[in-house]
C-alpha positions, 0 to 999 in steps of 0.5 A: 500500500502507498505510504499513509494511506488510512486502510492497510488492508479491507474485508468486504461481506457480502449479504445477499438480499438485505435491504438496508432498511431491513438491517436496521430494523434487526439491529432496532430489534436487538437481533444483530449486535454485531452490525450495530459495532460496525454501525456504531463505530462506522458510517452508513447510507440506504444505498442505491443499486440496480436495476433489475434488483438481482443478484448477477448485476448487484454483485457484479457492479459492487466489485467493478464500479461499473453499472451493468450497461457497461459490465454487461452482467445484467439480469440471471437471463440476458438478451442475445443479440440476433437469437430468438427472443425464447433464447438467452445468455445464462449470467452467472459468468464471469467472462460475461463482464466487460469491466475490470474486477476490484480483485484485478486489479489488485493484482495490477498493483502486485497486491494479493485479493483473497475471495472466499464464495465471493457471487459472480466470481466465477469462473476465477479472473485470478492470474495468482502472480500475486499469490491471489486464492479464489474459493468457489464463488458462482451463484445462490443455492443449486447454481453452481459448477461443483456439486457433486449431489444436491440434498436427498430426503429419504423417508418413510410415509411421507404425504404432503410437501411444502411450497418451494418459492414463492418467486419465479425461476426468473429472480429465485433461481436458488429452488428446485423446480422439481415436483418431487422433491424428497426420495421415497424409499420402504422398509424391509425386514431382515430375517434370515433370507434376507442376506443380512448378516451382523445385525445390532442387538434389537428389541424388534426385527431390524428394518431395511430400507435402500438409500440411493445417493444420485450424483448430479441430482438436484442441480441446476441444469446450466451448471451441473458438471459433465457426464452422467451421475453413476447411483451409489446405494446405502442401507438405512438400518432401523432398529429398537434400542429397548422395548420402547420401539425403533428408535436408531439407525444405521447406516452402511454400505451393504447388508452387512451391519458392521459395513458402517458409513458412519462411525454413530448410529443415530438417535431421532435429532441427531447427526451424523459426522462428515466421511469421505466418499468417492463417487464416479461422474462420467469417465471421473471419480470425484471424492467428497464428503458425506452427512446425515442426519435422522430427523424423525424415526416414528417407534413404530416405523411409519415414518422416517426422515433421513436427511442428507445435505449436499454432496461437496468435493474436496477439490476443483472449487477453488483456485489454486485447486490445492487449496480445496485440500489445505481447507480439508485439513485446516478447517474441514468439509466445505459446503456451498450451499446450506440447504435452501432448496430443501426448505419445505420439505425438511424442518426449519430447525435443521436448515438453521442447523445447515445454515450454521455450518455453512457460516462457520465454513465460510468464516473458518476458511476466510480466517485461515486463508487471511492467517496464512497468507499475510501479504493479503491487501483485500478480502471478499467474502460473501452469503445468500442464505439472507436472500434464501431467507427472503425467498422462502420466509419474507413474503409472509413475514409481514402483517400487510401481506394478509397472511394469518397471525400464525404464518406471519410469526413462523415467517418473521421467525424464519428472518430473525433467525437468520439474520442472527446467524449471520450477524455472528458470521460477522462477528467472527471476522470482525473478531479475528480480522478488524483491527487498526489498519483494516477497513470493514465494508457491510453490502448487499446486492438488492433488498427485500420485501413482503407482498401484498397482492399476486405477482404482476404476470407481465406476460399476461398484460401483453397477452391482454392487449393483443401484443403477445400470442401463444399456441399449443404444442406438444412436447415430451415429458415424465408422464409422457408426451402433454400439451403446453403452450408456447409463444407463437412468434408469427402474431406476437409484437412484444414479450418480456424477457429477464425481469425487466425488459420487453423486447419486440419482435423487430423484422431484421433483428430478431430472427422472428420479427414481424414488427417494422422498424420505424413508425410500426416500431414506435407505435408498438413501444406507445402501445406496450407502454400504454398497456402497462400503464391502463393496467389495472390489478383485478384484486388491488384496483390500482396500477401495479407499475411504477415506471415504462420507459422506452430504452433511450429513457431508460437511462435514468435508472443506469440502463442504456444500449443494445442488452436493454429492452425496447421498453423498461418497467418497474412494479410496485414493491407490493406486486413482486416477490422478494424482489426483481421487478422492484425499484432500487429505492421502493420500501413496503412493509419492514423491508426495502430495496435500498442496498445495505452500505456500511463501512467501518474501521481504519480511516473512517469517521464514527457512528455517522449517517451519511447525507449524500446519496451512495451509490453501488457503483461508489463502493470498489472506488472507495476502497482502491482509495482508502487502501492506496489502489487504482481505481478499477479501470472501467469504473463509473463511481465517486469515492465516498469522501464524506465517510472519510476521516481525511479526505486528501489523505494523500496530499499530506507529505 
């Protein structure tokens, strides 16, 4: 770092979802103590960002400094120039960005960056010239490249399940879309034709059920890894203890009961410890590390629920590939994902039970990365477990959303404790990494809010004033070969695409397009723009939009060029899910949008609300400044000059 710059070094945390608005609201509520240090010793602002409020240009913009018309990151689903307007480019990828990272050019300035699950980080932009470490960093929940299973529920007598989401694929892309999402199995005895040998003692016949471990299962289907899964079996062996019914299990790999997966059999609640397994994936074998836990065994065997979050590798997450191992052995089993595509379907209990540990592996990898590598100038680091938390609890965690007293308590529940957990995932970095020469930056890529009314269906609008057709078609799929609708491009003027776009159908742009460019086209936009507007919400009475814009418009909201669409919109905070479709700065119930911004530590004036209005794109510019770096080259942001202690730093000699 240059000589007398205020921060020899910075850590950057990551809270995907977190609407500054909601932050404060849990410190008021005392649920996050940590936070309020930061905030008591530090600076803080309702933040601007993006537009959409979604995770790929959120995360993005905070570590460019550039806005997503100029990184091109712009939405999970983004339009592909002269592909059919149903076609579109996936946007977790970082070879997506046209903007130089903050963790680039440290290395520029022959600075080391360590990232530990940093979003949108992958695949690594890390030369490693400067001793640079990558761990893991691509998307929320199932989106990533190097699972080697999702969750499997194994049970017994189970009925019924719970909602996955409330929210579309298009902004939660975090939840399985499958309609089962548990993996029935039976019970078996195991007399003596059975095959069975070296049963445990047993006050009644053990039972037997087959658990099949299916790699690649649960796993989302632009990111799971190459080749075909092969199954690998398991035995769930219950048993009774005493005469008071089944109440253990075993797990092993074959009908014999010493063959033991696990060192513990288990009690109802509890779980087991991590081992190493290896499993084939195509022409590869992968090791990885394996749990469960029995989360219930009825005493007369009629249900059971065994339960096995994701399947990690011990390596080909990180960059360098070694230090996969180095955090084997240092810190333990690594795990990306905490179990949120399993909400609904397991217990509360156990997903905070998996949410703690994913916490403790982040912050344990951060600190020994940061303990063994001392030339570190910058640290990112980053969960989504708060926007998880969003998507499955804070619709409902609200009185305005309507829901009964009861399901707003076990909604707003459902935050508090999550919050909770990862204000102490904070606490722990700032005990072992905040000190005098260290600045600590709080952010979060969008908010979140309750709802209200139904999501607004924009394709519904369209479809009503004539500007969007569909046709039926038929299509295979697991029940066979059914009937579905799809668009019919031949009559359709327009269609939304991503979260916030709308695209018409131009002759000669679009390889379907019936719309001419000229007057047609602008006729066409006045028309779309109409139909949002006259919209009214059959439930509400009222208009759910807040803005359509035409693209050359759009650039008030930091929107411009060919990746936008013809027409731009915005809905009411109280017509989306969590967020997406939501402006930057919309508030409704105890949650908003505006992003979180706290900075606190070395350099930095004490217990402060700033007045100026920050920005998302002002958050890497400040930190080069404080630590004495160059800006990153593509940046579009201010410094933060009103959060600093001394502003001209490096004027003084």
């Amino acid at each position: 770092m240059p000589k007398g710059s205020p921060a020899k070094r910075f850590v950057l945390i990551g809270m995907d979802g977190v609407g500054m608005e909601n932050m404060l609201h849990m410190v008021r509520e005392g649920r996050c103590p940590n936070v309020k240090r930061l905030l008591e010793q530090g600076v803080y602002r309702e933040m601007w960002g993006v537009l959409p409020t979604l995770t790929p240009p959120g995360w993005t913009t905070l570590v460019t400094g550039a806005w997503p018309s100029t990184h091109k990151v712009m939405d999970f689903n983004i339009y592909k120039p002269g592909a059919p307007l149903d076609e579109t480019e996936w946007g977790i990828n970082t070879r997506l960005s046209r903007a130089e990272y903050l963790w680039n050019t440290m290395e520029r300035a022959g600075t080391t960056p360590l990232l530990v699950k940093y979003e949108m980080s992958w695949p690594p932009t890390l030369s490693g010239e400067t001793g640079g470490v990558q761990v893991e960093g691509t998307g929320p929940g199932i989106s990533n490249h190097a699972q080697i299973a999702g969750y499997h529920l194994f049970t017994v007598g189970r009925q019924q399940q719970e909602k996955a989401s409330g929210d579309a694929a298009e902004v939660d892309p975090s939840a399985l879309r499958e309609n089962r999402r548990y993996d029935p199995v039976t019970f078996s005895g195991t007399n003596d034709t059975s095959g069975w040998t070296d049963l445990p003692p047993s006050a009644r016949e053990p039972l037997a059920a087959e658990l099949t471990i299916q790699p690649l299962k649960r796993s989302h289907p632009s990111m799971k890894r190459q080749g075909e899964g092969q199954p690998k079996t398991y035995y769930a062996l219950a048993y009774a203890s005493s005469d008071s019914g089944y109440d253990r299990v075993r797990v092993t790999r074959s009908k014999n009961g010493n063959d033991r997966v696990f060192d513990a059999d288990l009690a109802p609640g509890q779980w087991s410890p991590f081992t190493a397994e290896r499993f084939t994936i195509g022409a590869e074998s992968v090791d990885g590390h394996v749990q469960c836990k029995l989360i219930a065994l009825a005493p007369d065997a009629s249900k059971l629920d065994l339960f096995f979050p994701q399947i990690w590798p011990v390596s080909g997450y990180t960059f360098p590939d070694g230090v996969g191992q180095e955090i084997l052995d240092n810190v333990g089993p690594f795990r990306q994902n905490p179990g949120r595509d399993a909400l609904g379907v397991i217990d509360d209990d156990t997903y905070f039970e998996c949410l703690e540990h994913h916490l403790e592996a982040l912050s344990g990898v951060a600190v020994h990365l940061a303990k063994t590598r001392p030339a570190w100038t910058g640290l990112f680091t980053q969960t989504h477990s708060t926007d998880y938390a969003n998507h499955f609890f804070i619709a409902s965690s609200d009185p305005i959303s309507g829901a009964p007293a009861d399901v707003v308590e076990r909604n707003y529940r459902g935050m508090v404790r999550t919050y909770e957990a990862c204000d102490r995932w904070v606490g722990r970095l700032m005990d072992a990494l905040l000190d005098g020469d260290t600045v600590f930056c709080l952010v979060s890529d969008h908010g979140g809010t309750p709802t209200t009314y139904q999501v607004t269906n924009v394709a519904d609008v369209l479809e009503q004033a004539g500007l969007l057709a569909y046709k039926e078609s038929t299509a295979p799929g697991p029940g066979g070969v059914g009937r579905r609708r799809e668009i019919d491009w031949t009559k359709t003027k327009a269609a939304p695409q991503g979260v916030v776009n709308i695209f018409l159908n131009v002759k000669g742009r679009e390889p379907t397009g019936i719309v001419e460019p000229g007057e047609e086209y602008e006729q066409v936009r006045r028309d779309v723009i109409h139909a949002l507007t006259s919209y009214r919400d059959p439930q509400a009475g009222y208009c759910p939009f807040t803005i359509a814009l035409r693209r050359e418009d759009a650039e008030a909201v930091a929107m411009w060029g060919e990746l936008v669409g013809d027409v731009v919109y915005a809905t009411l905070p109280e017509f989306d899910g969590a967020h997406g479709h939501q402006l930057p700065s919309a508030v409704w119930g105890w949650g908003g949008q505006h992003t979180m911004f706290i900075l606190s530590g070395a350099g930095i004036r004490r217990g402060t609300h700033l007045d100026r209005q920050v920005r998302q794109v002002d958050v890497a510019p400040t930190l080069a400044y404080l630590t004495g770096l160059p800006t990153p080259a593509q940046a579009e942001g201010r410094v933060v000059m009103e959060a600093l202690e001394q502003p001209d730093w490096h004027l003084r000699d």
